[in-house]
PyMOL Python script that loads the backbone (N, CA, C, O; Angstrom):
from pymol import cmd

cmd.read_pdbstr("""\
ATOM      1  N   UNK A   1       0.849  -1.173   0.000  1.00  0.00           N
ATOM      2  CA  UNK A   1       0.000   0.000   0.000  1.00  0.00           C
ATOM      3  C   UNK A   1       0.893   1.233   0.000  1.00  0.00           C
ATOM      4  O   UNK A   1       1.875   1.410   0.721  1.00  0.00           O
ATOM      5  N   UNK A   2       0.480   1.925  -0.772  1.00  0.00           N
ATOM      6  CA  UNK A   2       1.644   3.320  -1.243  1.00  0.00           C
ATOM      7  C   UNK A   2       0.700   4.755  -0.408  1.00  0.00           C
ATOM      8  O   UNK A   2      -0.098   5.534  -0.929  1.00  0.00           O
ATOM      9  N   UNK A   3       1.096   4.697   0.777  1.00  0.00           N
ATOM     10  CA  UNK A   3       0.379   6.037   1.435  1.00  0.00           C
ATOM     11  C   UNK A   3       0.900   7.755   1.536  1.00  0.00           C
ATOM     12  O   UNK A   3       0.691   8.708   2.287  1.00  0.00           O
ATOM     13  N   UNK A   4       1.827   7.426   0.086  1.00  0.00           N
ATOM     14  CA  UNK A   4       2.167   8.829   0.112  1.00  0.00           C
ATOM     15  C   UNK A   4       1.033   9.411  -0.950  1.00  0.00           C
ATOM     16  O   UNK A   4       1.371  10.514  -1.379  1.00  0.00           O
ATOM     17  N   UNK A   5       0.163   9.084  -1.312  1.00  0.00           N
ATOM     18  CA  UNK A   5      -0.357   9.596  -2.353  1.00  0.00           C
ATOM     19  C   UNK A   5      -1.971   9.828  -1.501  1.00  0.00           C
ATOM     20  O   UNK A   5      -2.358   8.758  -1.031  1.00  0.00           O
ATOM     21  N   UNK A   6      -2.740  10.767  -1.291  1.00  0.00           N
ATOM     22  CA  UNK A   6      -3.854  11.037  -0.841  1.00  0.00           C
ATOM     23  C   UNK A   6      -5.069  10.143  -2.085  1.00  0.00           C
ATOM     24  O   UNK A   6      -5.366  10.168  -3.279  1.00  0.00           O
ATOM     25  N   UNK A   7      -5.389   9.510  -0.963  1.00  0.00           N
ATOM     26  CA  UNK A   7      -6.942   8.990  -1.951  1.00  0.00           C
ATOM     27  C   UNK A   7      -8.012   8.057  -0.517  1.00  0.00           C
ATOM     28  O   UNK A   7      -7.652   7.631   0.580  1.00  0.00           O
ATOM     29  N   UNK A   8      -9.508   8.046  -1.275  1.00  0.00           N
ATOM     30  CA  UNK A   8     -10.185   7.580  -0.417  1.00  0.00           C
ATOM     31  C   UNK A   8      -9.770   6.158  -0.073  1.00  0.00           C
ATOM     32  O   UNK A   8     -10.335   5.732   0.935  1.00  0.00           O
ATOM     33  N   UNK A   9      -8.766   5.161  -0.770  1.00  0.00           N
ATOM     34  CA  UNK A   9      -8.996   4.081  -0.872  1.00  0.00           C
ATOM     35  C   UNK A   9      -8.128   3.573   0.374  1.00  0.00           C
ATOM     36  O   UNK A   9      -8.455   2.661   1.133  1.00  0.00           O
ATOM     37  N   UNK A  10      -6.575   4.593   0.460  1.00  0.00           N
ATOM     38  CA  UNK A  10      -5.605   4.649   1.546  1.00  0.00           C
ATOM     39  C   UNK A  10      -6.724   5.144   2.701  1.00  0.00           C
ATOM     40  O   UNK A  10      -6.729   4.339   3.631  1.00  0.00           O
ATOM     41  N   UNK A  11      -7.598   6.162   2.880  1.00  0.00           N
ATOM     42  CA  UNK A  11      -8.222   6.792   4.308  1.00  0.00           C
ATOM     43  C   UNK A  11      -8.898   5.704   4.330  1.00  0.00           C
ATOM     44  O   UNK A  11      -8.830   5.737   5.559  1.00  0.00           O
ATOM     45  N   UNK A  12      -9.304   5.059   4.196  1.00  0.00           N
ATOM     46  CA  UNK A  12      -9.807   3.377   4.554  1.00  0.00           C
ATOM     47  C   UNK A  12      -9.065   2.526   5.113  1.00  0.00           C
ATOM     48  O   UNK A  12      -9.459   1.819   6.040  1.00  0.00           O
ATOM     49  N   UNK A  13      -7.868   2.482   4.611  1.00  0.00           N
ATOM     50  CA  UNK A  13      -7.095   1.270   4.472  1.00  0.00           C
ATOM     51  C   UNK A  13      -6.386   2.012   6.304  1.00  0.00           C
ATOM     52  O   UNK A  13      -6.257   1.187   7.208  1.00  0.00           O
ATOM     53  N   UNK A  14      -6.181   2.852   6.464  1.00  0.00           N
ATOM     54  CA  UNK A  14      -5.619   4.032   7.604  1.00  0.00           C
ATOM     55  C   UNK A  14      -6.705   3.170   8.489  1.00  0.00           C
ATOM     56  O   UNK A  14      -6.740   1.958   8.699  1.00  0.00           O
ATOM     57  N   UNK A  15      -7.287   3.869   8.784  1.00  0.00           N
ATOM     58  CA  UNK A  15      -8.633   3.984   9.673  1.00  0.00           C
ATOM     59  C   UNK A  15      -9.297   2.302   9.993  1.00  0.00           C
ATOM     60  O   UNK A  15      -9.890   1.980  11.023  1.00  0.00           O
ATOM     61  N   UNK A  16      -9.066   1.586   9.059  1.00  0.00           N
ATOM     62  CA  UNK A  16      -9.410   0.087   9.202  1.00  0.00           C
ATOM     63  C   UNK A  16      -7.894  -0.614   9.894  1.00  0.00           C
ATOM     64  O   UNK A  16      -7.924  -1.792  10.248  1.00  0.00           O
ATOM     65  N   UNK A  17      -6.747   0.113  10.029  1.00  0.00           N
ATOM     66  CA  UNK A  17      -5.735  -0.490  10.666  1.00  0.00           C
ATOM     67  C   UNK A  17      -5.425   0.085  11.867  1.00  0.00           C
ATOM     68  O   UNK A  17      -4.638  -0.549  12.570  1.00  0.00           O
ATOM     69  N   UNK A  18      -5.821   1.069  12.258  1.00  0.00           N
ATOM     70  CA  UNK A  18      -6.310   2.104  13.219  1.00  0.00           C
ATOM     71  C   UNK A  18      -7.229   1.530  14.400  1.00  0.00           C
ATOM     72  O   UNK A  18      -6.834   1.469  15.564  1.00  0.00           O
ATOM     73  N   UNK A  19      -8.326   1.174  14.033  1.00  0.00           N
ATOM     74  CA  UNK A  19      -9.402   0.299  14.445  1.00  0.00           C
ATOM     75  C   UNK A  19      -8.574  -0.951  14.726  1.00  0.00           C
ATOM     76  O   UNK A  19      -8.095  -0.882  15.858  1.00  0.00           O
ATOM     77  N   UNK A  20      -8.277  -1.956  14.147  1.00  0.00           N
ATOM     78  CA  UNK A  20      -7.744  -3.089  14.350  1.00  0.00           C
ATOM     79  C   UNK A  20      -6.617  -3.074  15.222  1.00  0.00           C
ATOM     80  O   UNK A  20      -6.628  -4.050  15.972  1.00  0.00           O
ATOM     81  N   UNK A  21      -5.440  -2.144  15.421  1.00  0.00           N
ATOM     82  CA  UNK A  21      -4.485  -2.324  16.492  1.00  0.00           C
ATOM     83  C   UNK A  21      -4.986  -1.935  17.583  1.00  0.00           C
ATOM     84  O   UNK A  21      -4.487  -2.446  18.586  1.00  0.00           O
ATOM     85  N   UNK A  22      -6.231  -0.822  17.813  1.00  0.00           N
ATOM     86  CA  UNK A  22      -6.285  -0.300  18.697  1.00  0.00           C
ATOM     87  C   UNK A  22      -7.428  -1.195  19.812  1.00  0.00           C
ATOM     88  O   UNK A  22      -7.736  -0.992  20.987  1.00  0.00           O
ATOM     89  N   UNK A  23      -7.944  -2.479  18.583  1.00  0.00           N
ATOM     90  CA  UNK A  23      -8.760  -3.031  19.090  1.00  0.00           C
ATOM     91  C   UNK A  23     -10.058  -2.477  19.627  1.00  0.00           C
ATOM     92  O   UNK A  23     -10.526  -2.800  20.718  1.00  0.00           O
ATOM     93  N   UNK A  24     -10.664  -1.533  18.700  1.00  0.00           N
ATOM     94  CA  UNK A  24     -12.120  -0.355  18.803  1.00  0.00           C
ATOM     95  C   UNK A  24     -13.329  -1.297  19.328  1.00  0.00           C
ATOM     96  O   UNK A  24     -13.892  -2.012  18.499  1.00  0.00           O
ATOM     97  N   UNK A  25     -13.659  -1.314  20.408  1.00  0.00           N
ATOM     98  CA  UNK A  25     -15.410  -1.729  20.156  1.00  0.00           C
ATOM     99  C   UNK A  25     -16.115  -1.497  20.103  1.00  0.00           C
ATOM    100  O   UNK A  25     -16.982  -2.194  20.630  1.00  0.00           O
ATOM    101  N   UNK A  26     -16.445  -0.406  19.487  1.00  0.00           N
ATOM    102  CA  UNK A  26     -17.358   0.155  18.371  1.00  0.00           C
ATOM    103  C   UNK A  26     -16.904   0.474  17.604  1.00  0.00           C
ATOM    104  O   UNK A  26     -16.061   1.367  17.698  1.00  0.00           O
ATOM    105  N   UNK A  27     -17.217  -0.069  16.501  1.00  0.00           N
ATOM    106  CA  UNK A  27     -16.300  -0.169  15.151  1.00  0.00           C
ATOM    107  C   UNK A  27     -17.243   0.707  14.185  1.00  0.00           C
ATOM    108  O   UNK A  27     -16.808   1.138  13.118  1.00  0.00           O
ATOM    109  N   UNK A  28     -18.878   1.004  14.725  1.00  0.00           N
ATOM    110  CA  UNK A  28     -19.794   1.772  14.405  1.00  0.00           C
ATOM    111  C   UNK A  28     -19.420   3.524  14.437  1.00  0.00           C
ATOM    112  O   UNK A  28     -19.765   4.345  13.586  1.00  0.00           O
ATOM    113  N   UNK A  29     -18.627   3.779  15.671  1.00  0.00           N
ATOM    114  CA  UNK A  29     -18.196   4.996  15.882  1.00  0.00           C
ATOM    115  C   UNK A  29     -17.120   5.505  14.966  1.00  0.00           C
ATOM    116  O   UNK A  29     -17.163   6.718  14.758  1.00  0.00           O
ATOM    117  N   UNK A  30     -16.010   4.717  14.279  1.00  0.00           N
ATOM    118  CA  UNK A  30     -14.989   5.266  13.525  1.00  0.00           C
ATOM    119  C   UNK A  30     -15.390   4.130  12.323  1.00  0.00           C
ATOM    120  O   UNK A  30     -15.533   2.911  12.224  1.00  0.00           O
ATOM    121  N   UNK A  31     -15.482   5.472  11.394  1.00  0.00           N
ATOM    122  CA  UNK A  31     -15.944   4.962   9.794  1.00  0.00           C
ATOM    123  C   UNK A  31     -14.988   5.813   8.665  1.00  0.00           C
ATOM    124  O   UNK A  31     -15.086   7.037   8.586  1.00  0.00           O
ATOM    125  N   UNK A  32     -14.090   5.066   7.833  1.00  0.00           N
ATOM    126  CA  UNK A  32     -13.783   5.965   7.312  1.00  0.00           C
ATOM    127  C   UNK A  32     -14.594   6.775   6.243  1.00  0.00           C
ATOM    128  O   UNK A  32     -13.967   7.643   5.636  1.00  0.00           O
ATOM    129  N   UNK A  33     -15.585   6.636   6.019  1.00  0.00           N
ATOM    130  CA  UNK A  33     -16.600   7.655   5.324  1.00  0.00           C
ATOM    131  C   UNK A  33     -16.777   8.685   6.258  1.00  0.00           C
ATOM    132  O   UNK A  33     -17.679   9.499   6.059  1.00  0.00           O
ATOM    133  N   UNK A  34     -15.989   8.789   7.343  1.00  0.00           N
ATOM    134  CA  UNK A  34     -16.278   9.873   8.463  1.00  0.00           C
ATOM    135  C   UNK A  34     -14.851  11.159   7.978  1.00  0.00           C
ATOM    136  O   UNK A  34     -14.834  12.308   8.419  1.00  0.00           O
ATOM    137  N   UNK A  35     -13.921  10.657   7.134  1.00  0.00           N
ATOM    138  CA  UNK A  35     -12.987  11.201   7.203  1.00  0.00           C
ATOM    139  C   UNK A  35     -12.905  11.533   5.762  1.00  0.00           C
ATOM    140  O   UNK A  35     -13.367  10.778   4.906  1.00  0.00           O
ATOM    141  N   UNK A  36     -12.320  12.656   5.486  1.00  0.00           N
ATOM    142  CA  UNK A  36     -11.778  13.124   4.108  1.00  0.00           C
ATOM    143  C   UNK A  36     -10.191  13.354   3.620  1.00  0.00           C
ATOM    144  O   UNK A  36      -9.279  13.289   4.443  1.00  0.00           O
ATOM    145  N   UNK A  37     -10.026  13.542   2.647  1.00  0.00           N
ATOM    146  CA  UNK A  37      -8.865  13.515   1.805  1.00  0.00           C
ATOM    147  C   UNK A  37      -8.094  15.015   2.456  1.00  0.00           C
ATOM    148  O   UNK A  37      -6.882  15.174   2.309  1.00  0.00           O
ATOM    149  N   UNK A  38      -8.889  15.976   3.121  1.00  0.00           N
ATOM    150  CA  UNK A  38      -8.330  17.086   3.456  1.00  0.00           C
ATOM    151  C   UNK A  38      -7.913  17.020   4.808  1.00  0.00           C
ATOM    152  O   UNK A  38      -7.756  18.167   5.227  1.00  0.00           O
ATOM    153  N   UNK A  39      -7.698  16.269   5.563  1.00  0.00           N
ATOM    154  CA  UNK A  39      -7.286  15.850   6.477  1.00  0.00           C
ATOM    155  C   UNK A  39      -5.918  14.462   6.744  1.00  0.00           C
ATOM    156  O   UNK A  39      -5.339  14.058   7.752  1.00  0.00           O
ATOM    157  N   UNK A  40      -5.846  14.067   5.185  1.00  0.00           N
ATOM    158  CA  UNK A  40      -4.662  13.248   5.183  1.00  0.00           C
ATOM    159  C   UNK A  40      -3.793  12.846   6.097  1.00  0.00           C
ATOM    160  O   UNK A  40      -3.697  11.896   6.874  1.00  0.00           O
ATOM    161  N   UNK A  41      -2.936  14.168   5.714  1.00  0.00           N
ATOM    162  CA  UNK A  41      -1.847  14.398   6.763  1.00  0.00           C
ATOM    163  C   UNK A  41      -1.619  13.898   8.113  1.00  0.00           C
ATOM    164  O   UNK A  41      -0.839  13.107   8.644  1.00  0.00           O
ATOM    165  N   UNK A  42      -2.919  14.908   8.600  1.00  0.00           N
ATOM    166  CA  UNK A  42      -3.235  14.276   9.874  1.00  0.00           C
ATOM    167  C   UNK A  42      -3.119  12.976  10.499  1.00  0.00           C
ATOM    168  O   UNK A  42      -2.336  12.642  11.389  1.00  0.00           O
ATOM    169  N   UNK A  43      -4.146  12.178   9.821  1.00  0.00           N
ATOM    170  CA  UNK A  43      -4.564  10.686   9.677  1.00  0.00           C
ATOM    171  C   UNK A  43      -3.084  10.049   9.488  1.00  0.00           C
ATOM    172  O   UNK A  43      -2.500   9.395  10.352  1.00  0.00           O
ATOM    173  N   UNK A  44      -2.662  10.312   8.397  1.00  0.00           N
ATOM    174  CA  UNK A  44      -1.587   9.537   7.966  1.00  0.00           C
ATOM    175  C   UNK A  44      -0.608   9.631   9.801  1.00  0.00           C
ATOM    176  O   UNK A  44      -0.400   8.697  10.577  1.00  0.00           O
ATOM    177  N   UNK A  45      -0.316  10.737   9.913  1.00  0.00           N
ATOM    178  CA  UNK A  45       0.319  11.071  11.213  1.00  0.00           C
ATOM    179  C   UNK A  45       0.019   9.736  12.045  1.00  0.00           C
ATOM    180  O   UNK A  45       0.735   8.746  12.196  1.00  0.00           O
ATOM    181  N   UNK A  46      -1.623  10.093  12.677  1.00  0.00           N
ATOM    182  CA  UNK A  46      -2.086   9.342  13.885  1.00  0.00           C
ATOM    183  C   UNK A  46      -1.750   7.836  13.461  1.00  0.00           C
ATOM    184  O   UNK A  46      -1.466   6.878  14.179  1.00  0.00           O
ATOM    185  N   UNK A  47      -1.869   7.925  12.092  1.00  0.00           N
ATOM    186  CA  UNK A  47      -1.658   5.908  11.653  1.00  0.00           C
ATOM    187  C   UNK A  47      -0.400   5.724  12.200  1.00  0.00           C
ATOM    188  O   UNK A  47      -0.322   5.020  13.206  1.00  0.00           O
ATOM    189  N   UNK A  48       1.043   6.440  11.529  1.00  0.00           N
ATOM    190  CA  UNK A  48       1.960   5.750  11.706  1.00  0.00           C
ATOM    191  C   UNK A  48       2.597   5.838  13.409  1.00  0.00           C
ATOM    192  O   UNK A  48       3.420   5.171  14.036  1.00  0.00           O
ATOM    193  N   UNK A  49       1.675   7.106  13.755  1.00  0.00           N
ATOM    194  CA  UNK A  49       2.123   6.539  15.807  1.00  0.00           C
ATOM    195  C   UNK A  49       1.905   5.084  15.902  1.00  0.00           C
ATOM    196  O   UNK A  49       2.679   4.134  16.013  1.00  0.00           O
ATOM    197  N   UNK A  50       0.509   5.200  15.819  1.00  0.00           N
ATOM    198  CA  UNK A  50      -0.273   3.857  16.330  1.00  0.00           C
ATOM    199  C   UNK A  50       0.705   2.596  15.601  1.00  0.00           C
ATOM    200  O   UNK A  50       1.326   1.896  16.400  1.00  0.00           O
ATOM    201  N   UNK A  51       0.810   2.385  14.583  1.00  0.00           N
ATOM    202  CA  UNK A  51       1.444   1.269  14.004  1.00  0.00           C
ATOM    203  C   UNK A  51       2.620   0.885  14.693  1.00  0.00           C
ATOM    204  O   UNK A  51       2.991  -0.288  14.641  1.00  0.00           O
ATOM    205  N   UNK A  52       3.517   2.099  15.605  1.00  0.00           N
ATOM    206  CA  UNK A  52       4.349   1.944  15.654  1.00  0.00           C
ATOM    207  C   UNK A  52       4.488   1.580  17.514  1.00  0.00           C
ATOM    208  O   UNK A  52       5.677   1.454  17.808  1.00  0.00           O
ATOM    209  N   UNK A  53       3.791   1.448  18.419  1.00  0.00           N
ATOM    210  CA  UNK A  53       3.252   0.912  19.108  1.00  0.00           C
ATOM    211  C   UNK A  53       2.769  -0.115  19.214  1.00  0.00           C
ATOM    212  O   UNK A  53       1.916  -0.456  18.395  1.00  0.00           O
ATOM    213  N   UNK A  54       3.192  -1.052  20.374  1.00  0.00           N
ATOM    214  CA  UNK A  54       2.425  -2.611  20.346  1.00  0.00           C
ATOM    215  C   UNK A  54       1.374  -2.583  21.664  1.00  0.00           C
ATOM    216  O   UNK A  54       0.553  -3.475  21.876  1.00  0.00           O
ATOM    217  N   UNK A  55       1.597  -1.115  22.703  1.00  0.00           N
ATOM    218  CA  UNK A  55       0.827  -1.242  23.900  1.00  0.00           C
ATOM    219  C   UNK A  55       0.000   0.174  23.693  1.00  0.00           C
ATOM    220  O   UNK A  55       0.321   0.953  22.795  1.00  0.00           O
ATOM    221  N   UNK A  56      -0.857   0.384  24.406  1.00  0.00           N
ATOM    222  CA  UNK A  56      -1.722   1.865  24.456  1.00  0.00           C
ATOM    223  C   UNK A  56      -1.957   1.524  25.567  1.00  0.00           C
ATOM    224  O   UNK A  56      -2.322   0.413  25.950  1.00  0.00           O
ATOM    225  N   UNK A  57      -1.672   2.901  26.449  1.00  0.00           N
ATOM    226  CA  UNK A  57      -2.721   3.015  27.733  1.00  0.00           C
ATOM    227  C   UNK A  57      -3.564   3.863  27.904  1.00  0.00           C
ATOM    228  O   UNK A  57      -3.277   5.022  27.604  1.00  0.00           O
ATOM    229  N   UNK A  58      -4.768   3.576  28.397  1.00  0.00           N
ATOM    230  CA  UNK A  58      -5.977   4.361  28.341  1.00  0.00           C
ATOM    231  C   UNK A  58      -6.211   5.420  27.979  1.00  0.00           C
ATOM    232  O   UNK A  58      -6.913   5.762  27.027  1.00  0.00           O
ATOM    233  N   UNK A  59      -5.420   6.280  28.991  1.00  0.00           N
ATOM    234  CA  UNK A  59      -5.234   7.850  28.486  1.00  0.00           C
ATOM    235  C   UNK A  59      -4.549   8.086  26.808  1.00  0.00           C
ATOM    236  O   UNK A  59      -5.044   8.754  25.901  1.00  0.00           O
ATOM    237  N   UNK A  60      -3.134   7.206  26.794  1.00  0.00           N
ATOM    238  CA  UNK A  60      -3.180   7.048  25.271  1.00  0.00           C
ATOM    239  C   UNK A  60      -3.939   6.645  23.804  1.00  0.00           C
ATOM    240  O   UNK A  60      -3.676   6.916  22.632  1.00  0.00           O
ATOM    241  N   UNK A  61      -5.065   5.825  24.493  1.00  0.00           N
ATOM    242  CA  UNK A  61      -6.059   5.471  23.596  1.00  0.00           C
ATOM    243  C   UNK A  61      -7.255   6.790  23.934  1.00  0.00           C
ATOM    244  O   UNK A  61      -7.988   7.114  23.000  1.00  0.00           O
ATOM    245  N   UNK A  62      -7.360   7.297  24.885  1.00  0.00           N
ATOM    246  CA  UNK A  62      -8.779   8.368  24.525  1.00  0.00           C
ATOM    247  C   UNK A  62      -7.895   9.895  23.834  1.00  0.00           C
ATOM    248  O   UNK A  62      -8.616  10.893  23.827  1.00  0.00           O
ATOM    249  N   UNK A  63      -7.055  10.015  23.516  1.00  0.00           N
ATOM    250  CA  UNK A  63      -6.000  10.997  23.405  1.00  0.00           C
ATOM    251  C   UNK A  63      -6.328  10.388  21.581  1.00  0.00           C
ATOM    252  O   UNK A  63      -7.199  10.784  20.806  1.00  0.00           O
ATOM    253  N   UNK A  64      -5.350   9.415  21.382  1.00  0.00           N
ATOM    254  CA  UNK A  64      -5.764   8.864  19.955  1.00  0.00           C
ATOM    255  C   UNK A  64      -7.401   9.423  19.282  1.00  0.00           C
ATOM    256  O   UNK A  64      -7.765  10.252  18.448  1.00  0.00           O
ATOM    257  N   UNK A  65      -7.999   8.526  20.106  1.00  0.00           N
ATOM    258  CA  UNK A  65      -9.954   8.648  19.613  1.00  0.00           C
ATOM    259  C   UNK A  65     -10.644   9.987  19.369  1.00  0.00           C
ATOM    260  O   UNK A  65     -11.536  10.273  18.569  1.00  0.00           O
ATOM    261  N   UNK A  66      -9.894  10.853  20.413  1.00  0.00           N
ATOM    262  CA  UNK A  66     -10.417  12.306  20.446  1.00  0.00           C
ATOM    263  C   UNK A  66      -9.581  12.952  19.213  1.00  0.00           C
ATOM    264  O   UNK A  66     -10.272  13.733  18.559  1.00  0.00           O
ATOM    265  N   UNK A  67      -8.576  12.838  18.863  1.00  0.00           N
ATOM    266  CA  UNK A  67      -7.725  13.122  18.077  1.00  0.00           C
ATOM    267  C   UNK A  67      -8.511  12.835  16.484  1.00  0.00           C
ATOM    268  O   UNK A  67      -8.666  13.590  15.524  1.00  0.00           O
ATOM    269  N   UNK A  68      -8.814  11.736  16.658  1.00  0.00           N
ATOM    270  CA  UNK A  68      -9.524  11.111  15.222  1.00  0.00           C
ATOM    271  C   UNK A  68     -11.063  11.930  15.132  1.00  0.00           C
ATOM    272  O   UNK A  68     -11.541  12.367  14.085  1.00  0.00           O
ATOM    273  N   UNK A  69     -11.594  12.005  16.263  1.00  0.00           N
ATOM    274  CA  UNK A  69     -12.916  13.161  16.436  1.00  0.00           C
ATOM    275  C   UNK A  69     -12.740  13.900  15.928  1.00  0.00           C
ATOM    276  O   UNK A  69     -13.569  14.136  15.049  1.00  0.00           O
ATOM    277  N   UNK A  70     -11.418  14.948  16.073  1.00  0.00           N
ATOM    278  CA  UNK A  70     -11.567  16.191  15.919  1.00  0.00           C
ATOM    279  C   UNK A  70     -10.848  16.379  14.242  1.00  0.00           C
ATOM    280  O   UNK A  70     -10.240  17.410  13.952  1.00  0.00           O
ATOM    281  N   UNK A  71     -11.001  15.412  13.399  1.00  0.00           N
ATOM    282  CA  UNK A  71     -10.271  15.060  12.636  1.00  0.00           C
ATOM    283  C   UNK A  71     -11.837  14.954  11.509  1.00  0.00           C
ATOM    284  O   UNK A  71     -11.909  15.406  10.366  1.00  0.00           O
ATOM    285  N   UNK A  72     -12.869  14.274  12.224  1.00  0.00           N
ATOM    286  CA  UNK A  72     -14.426  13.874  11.607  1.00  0.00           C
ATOM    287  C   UNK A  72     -14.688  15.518  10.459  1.00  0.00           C
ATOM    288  O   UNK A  72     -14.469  16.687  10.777  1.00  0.00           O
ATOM    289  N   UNK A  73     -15.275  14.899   8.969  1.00  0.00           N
ATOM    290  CA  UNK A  73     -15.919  15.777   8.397  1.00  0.00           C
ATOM    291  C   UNK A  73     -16.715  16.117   9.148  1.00  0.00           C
ATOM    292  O   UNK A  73     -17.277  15.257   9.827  1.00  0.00           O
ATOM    293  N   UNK A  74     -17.030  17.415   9.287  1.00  0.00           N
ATOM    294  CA  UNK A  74     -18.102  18.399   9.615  1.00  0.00           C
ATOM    295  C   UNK A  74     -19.413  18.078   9.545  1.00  0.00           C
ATOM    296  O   UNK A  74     -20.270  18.916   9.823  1.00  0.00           O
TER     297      UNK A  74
END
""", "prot")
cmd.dss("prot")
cmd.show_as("cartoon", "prot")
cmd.util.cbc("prot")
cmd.orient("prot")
């Protein structure tokens, strides 16, 4: 997967690996149809923390989630 290039297909592919390390249970709450291409950057950012982590602690996971909130199309 080539994530230097902005497209809807990578903010999926982000956000569905995002969800999966972080182990989400509500998987209803983070959608990447929630997120846009104008926010990339961002996203791309929060992905490669998370990836790069094998533990989260709490405060590190609501820090993440709120982060991805404030990240949500309008």
């Amino acid at each position: 997967m080539n994530l230097t290039e902005k497209s809807v297909e990578n903010v999926d592919y982000m956000i569905e690996q995002i969800k999966e390390k972080l182990k989400v249970l509500n998987f209803g709450a983070i959608k990447p149809s929630h997120f846009d291409e104008e926010m990339y950057e961002e996203l791309k950012d929060i992905y490669e923390l998370v990836m790069k982590k094998n533990t989260f602690s709490p405060n590190e996971m609501q820090a993440i989630v709120e982060e991805l909130g404030n990240l949500r199309k309008r």
